[in-house]
C-alpha positions in Angstrom: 120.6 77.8 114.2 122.0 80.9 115.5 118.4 81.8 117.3 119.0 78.8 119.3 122.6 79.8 120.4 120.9 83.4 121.4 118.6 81.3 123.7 121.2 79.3 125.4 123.1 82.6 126.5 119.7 84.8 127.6 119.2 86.0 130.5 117.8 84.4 133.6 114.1 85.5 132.7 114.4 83.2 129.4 116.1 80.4 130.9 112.8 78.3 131.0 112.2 78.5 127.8 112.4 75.2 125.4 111.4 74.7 121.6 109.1 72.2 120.8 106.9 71.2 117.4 103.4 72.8 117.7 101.0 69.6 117.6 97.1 69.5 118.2 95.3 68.1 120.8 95.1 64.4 119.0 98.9 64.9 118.6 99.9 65.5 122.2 97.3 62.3 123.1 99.5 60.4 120.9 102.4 61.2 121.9 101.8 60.8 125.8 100.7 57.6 125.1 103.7 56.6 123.1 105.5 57.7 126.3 103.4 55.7 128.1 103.9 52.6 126.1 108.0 53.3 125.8 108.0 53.8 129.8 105.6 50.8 130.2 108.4 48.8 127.8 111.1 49.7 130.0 109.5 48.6 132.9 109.0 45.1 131.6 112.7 45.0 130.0 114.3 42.3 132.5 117.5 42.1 130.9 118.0 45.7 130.8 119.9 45.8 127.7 117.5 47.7 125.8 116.4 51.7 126.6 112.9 52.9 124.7 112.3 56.2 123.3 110.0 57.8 121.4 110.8 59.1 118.2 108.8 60.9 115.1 107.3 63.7 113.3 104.0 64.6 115.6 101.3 62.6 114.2 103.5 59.8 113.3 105.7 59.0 116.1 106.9 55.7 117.7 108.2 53.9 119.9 111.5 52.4 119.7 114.0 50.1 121.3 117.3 50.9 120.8 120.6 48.9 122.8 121.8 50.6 125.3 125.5 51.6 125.2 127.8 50.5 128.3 
């Protein structure tokens, strides 16, 4: 992806900027309430061997609960 290598070394004015998958209005609700749920998760994880993310395709994304490396 040599247009992503061009955006890590632009100048200050483009520093801000990030690439992300273009997803309706019913996709962003889904996915900030997949965050939700994964943050809600990691709230309730007592033994705190387990971090949540969410993963996905917009549209089809989940949450997941992956081990956390030590």
């Amino acid at each position: 992806m040599e247009w992503l290598d061009s955006l890590q070394d632009a100048s200050d004015e483009f520093r801000g900027l990030s690439v992300t998958h273009d997803m309706t209005r019913a996709e962003r609700e889904q996915c900030k309430e997949c965050v939700q749920e994964a943050t809600e998760r990691a709230r309730q994880d007592v033994s705190g061997d387990w971090r949540y993310v969410v993963r996905g395709n917009p549209g089809e994304m989940q949450v997941l609960r992956l081990r956390k490396a030590y």
